[in-house]
N, C-alpha and C positions, 0 to 999 in steps of 0.2 A: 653699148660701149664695151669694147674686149680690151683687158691690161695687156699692153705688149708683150712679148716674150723677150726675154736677157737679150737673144742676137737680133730681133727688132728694134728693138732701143737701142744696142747699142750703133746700130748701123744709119738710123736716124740722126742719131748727135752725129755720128762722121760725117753724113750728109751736110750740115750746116759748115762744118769745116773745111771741108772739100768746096762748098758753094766759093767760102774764101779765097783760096786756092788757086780756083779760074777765075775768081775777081780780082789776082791778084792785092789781095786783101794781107795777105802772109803767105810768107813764101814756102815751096813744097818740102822743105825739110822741116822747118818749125811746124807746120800743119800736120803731116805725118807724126812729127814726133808727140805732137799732142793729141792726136786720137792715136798712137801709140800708148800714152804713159797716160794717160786721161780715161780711156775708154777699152782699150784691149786689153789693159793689163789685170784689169776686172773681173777677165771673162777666163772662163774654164776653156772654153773653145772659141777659137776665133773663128768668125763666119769666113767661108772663100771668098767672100765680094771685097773682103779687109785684109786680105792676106799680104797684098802688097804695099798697103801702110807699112806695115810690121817688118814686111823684109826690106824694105825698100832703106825705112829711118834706121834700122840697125845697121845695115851696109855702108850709109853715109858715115852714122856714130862712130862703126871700126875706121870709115876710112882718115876722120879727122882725127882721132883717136893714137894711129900709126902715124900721120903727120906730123901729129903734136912729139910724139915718142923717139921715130928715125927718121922723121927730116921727108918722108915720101911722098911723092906725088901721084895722088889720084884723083884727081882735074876729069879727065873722061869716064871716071865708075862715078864718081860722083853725077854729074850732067846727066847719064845716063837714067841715073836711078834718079833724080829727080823729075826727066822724061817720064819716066816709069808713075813717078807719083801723080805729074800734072793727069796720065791717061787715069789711071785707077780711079782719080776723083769725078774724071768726065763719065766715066761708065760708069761709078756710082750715082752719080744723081739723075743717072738714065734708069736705074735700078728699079725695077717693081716685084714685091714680095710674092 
């Protein structure tokens, strides 16, 4: 039996979130945000396989963020970046270490 290492675990748990994800179980910006603020924010380095969690729920955050602030519309960065999440979590749970 070998203990994981930090970006094996953590990349595991995101696996289970991500399963959600395409299970539509929760949807891709609450998923991102929580292996966001749950699991990357833990980590000294974030692995490249979770890279797109991380940029994807900040982009949304700014964009509801500037909504809430000056009234703007960002209806396609957002969609977008949510495209972006649903793929990240499909190639993550294709992922082998």
């Amino acid at each position: 039996f070998q203990i994981p290492s930090q970006d094996e675990a953590a990349i595991e748990m995101s696996k289970e979130i991500s399963l959600a994800i395409v299970n539509n179980e929760i949807d891709e910006y609450s998923g991102s945000m929580k292996i966001y603020k749950e699991i990357l924010s833990n980590l000294e380095h974030i692995p490249d396989i979770l890279m797109p969690f991380y940029s994807n729920a900040s982009v949304i955050e700014d964009c509801i963020t500037d909504t809430e602030i000056w009234g703007s519309n960002h209806d396609d960065l957002i969609l977008r970046s949510k495209q972006e999440i649903l793929k990240a979590s499909i190639e993550l749970l294709k992922y082998k270490e």
